[in-house]
N, C-alpha and C positions, 0 to 999 in steps of 0.2 A: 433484497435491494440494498446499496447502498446509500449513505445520508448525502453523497456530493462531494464526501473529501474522499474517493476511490476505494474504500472499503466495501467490503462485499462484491467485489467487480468480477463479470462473468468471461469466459470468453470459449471460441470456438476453437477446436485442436481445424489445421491448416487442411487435414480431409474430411471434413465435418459436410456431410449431406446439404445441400441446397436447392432441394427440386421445389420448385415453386415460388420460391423466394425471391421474386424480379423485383421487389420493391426497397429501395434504402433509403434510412434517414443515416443523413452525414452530419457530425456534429463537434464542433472545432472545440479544443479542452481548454477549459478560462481560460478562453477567445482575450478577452483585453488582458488581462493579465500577462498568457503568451506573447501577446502581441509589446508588450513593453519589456519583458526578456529580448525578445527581437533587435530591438529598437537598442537596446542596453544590456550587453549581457552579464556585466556583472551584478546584474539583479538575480542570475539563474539562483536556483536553491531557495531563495528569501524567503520569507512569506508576505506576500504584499497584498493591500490593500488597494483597490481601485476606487479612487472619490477626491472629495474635497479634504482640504486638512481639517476645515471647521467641522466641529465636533459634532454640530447637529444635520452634519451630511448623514449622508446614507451609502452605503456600500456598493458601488455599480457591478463590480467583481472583486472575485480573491484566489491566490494562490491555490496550488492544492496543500500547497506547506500550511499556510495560514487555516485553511478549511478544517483541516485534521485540529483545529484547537475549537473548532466549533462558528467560528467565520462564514456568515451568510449573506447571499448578495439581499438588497435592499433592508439589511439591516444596519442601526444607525455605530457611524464611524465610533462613535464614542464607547458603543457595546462593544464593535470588534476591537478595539483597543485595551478593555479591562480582560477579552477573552484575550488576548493573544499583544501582550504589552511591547514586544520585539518585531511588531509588523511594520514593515515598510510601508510610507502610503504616496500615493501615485498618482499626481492629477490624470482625470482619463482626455485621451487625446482621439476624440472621436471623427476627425480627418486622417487620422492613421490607421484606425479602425477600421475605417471604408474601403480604405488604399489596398489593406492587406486584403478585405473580402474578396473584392473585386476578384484578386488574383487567386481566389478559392474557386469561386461561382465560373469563372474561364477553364478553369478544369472541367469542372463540372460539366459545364456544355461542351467540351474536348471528348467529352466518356457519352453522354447522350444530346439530345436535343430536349429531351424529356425531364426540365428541370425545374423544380418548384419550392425558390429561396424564402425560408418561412420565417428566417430574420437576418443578421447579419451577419452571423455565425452558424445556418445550419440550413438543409433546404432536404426537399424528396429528391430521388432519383429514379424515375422508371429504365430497370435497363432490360426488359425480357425482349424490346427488340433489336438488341445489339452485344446476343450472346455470341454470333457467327464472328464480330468483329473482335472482342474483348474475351469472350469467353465466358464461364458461370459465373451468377450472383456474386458468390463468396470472391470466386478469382477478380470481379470488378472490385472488390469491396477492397482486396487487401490492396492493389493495383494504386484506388486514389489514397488511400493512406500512405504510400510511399510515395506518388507525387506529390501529396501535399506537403511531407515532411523533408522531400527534396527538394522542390523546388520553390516553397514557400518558407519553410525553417519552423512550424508549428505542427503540434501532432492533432488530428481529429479520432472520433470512434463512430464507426459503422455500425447500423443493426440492421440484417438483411431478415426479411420475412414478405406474407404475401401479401399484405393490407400496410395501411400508413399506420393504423395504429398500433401494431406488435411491434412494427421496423422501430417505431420512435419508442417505445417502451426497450428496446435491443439495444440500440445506441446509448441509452441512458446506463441500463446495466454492465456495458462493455466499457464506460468510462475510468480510466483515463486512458486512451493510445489502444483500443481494442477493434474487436472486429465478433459479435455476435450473430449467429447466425440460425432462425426459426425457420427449418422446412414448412413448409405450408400442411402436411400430414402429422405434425406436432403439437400444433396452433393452438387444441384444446387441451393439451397435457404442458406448456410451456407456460397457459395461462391460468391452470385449477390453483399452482402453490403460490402467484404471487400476490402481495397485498393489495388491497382494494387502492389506498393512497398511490400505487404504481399505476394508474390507468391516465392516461393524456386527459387531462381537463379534470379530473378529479381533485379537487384544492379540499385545504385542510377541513372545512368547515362543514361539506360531505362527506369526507371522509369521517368526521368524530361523529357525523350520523348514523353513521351506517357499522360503522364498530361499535355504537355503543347499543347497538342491539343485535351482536353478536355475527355482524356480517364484515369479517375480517380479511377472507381473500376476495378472488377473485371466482374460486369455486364456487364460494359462499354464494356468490351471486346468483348462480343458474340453480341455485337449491332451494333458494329462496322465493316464496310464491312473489307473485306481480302484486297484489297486494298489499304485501307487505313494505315491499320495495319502493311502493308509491306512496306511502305514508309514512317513507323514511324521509326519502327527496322529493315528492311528486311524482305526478304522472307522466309527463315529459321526460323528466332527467332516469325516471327508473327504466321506460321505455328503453332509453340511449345504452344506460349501463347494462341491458340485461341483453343487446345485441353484439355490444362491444366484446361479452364475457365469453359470447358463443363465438367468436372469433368473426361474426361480421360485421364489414366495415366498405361498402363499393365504395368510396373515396378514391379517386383517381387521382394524379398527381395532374396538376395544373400546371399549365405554361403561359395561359394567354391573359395579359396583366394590362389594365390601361395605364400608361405612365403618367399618371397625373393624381394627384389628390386634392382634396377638400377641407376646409376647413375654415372656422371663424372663431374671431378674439373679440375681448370685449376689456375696455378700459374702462376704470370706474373713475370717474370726478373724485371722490371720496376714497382711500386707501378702505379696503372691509377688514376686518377681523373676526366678523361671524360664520364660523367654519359649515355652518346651514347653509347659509346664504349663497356662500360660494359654490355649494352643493348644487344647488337646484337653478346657478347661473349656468355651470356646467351641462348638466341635462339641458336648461334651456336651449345653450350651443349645438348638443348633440342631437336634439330634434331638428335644427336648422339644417345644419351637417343631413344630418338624414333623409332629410326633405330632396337637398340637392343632389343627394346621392338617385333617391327614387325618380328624378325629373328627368337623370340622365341614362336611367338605368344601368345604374353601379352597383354594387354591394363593394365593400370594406373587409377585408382581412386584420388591418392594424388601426388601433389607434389610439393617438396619441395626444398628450394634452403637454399646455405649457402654464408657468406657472411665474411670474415676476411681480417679485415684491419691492415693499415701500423701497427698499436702497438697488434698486433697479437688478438686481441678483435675479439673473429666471434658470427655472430648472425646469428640465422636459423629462418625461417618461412616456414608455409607448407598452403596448402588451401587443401579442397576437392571437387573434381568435382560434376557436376549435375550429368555428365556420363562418364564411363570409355573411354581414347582413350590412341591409339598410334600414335597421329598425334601432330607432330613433331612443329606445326604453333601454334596449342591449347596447348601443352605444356609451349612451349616458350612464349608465350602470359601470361599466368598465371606468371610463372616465374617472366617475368619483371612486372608483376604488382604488386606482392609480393617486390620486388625491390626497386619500385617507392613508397611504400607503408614506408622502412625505414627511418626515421629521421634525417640521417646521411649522412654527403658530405666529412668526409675525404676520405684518398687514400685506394686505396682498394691492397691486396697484393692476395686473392685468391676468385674464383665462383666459383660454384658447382651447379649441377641442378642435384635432384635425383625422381625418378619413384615409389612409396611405396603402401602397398596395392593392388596388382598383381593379376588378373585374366586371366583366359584363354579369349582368343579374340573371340566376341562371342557369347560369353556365356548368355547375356543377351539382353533380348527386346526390345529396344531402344524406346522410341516414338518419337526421332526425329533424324535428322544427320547431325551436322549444317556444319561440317566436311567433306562433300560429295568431295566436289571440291578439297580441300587439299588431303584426303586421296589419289582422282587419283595421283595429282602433287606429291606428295611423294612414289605411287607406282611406277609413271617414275620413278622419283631419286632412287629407289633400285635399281628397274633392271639395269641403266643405270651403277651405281654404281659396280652394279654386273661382268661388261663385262668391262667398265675402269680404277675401282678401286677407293675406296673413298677418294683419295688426288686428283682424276683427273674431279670430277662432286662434286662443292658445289655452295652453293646462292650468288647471284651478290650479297651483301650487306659484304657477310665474306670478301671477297677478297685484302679488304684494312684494315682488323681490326686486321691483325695478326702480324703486327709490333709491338705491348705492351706484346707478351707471346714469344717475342724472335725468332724468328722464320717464314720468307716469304712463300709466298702460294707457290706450285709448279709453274714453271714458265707457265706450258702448262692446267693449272685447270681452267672449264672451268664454267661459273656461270648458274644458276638456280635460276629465282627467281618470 
């Protein structure tokens, strides 16, 4: 695998077998970055940085020039600066960003109707019904990469395989400007040599679990008794890794999205600066968010939090999930990791946790439910919520956090936690 700046990059010779491999992820190459080449081309070649000038920003994007010095998105400006002292840096212009998507995602529905944008820069593509019109996987794959580069002016990377999670594993290793391609009769030989850290949703902090007890690939995994696995990460997440390994994955690619989101901010009388505090304001959001989600019968793909402080400065980030929920624990959790994620210790004046990319609850296949146990404990909290009222049933943890937003719990609310 490579580290992000195109090193180690795979790709498929132009008659490379694709029987079975209906499924792509598309995935546009430092998407802002490109997009400000675009925009300006005497930036081409640079290495730039996408953020604020202030030093205690954080990196939205980078080059692949800049990458190759060691430049990582979310990390903070003033690091990519000592790594890479000749970097250009770019306010990011995220109504341009939209503009160009837009004119990606119209391809996209051009080549199927079968389309599932997983952020602004990358979506699924089922095309196994519109091989009569386009032709095979690989031929659609190289197809929108020339549209995109023709008629958009940015280059993307395809990974065509038969699940969403090898395709997005494909696309990642065919970065920068490639086209990977996993027949479906490969699927367990394309996945024995690669590393564990290469699996969709695997972040660093599994991953240095699971190496450091000598489960390095991806092989490693299906060798590895359930046992063990589950005392590496749990029961739940070893469950996920030890199907993902076998190459399955029924994840369908989704199309049907309620266009609307969710979401609630909370200003405080008082600016806080206790980085707990704001933690567990957070969560409190994302149970509300959650609530409303469950009332309407929504689950969440994204979400997103904002963050404005004492000199009115707000900053947003958003993640996208492995899978859709309405649980209120997995929300919150995201949230403050996005959180914990910005570079920034002054006072905060307002939080906000928002629900984006909205489907019916549901709707889709799960291969796993790591959620099980929250979902019950949150369906208490509805009903109970239902019959005493939601100032009278919230989590032991709120109950002393609402002295910074003006305002004491009810005296008689009783905790859940």
């Amino acid at each position: 695998m490579g580290r992000g700046d195109g090193s180690g990059r795979i790709v498929s010779a132009s008659d490379a077998d694709d029987t079975g491999a209906g499924i792509l992820h598309v995935d546009m190459d430092a998407f802002y970055a490109a997009v400000e080449v675009l925009h300006d081309p005497t930036l081409r070649g640079l290495p730039l940085i996408i953020g604020a000038p202030d030093g205690r920003s954080v990196v939205s994007s980078a080059s692949y020039e800049a990458r190759r010095y060691g430049v990582r998105s979310a990390m903070p400006v003033s690091q990519a600066l000592r790594l890479c002292p000749t970097a250009r840096i770019v306010p990011p212009d995220f109504m341009r960003y939209r503009e160009v998507s837009r004119k990606v995602m119209d391809i996209f529905e051009q080549v199927t109707p079968l389309v599932e944008p997983l952020s602004i820069d990358e979506a699924f593509l089922d095309v196994r019904g519109v091989r009569r019109l386009w032709g095979s996987p690989a031929r659609i794959g190289a197809m929108i990469r020339a549209r995109v580069q023709d008629e958009v002016g940015i280059t993307c990377s395809v990974g065509a395989a038969a699940t969403k999670h090898v395709a997005k594993m494909a696309s990642t290793m065919a970065k920068p400007d490639g086209l990977l391609v996993v027949p479906e009769a490969d699927t367990l030989d394309f996945l024995a040599t690669k590393p564990v850290r290469a699996m969709w949703g695997v972040g660093p902090k599994t991953a240095e679990s699971l190496e450091s007890r000598g489960i390095r690939l991806i092989g490693d995994i299906r060798s590895t008794p359930q046992s063990a696995l589950e005392r590496a990460v749990g029961p739940a997440l070893a469950a996920r890794l030890k199907e993902l390994a076998l190459g399955r994955d029924p994840r369908g690619v989704e199309t049907a999205r309620v266009e609307k989101s969710v979401g609630h901010e909370e200003t405080f009388d008082v600016d806080v600066t206790d980085p707990e505090m704001l933690r567990s304001e957070l969560l409190r959001l994302a149970d509300r968010v959650a609530a409303r989600l469950r009332r309407a019968g929504w689950e969440t793909s994204t979400v997103a939090i904002k963050i404005r402080f004492s000199d009115f400065t707000t900053v947003t980030r958003s993640q996208t999930l492995p899978e859709p929920t309405s649980v209120g624990q997995r929300i919150g959790e995201v949230a403050r990791g996005l959180f914990d994620a910005i570079d920034r210790k002054d006072p905060v004046r307002l939080v906000g946790v928002r629900a984006e990319r909205l489907s019916d609850a549901g709707g889709a296949l799960g291969l796993w439910d790591d959620d099980a146990d929250w979902r019950r404990v949150e369906g208490a909290l509805d009903s109970a919520q239902e019959r005493f009222g939601s100032a009278m049933i919230t989590r032991a943890r709120h109950l002393g956090a609402a002295g910074g937003r003006g305002s004491a719990p009810h005296p008689r609310a009783h905790g859940l936690d």
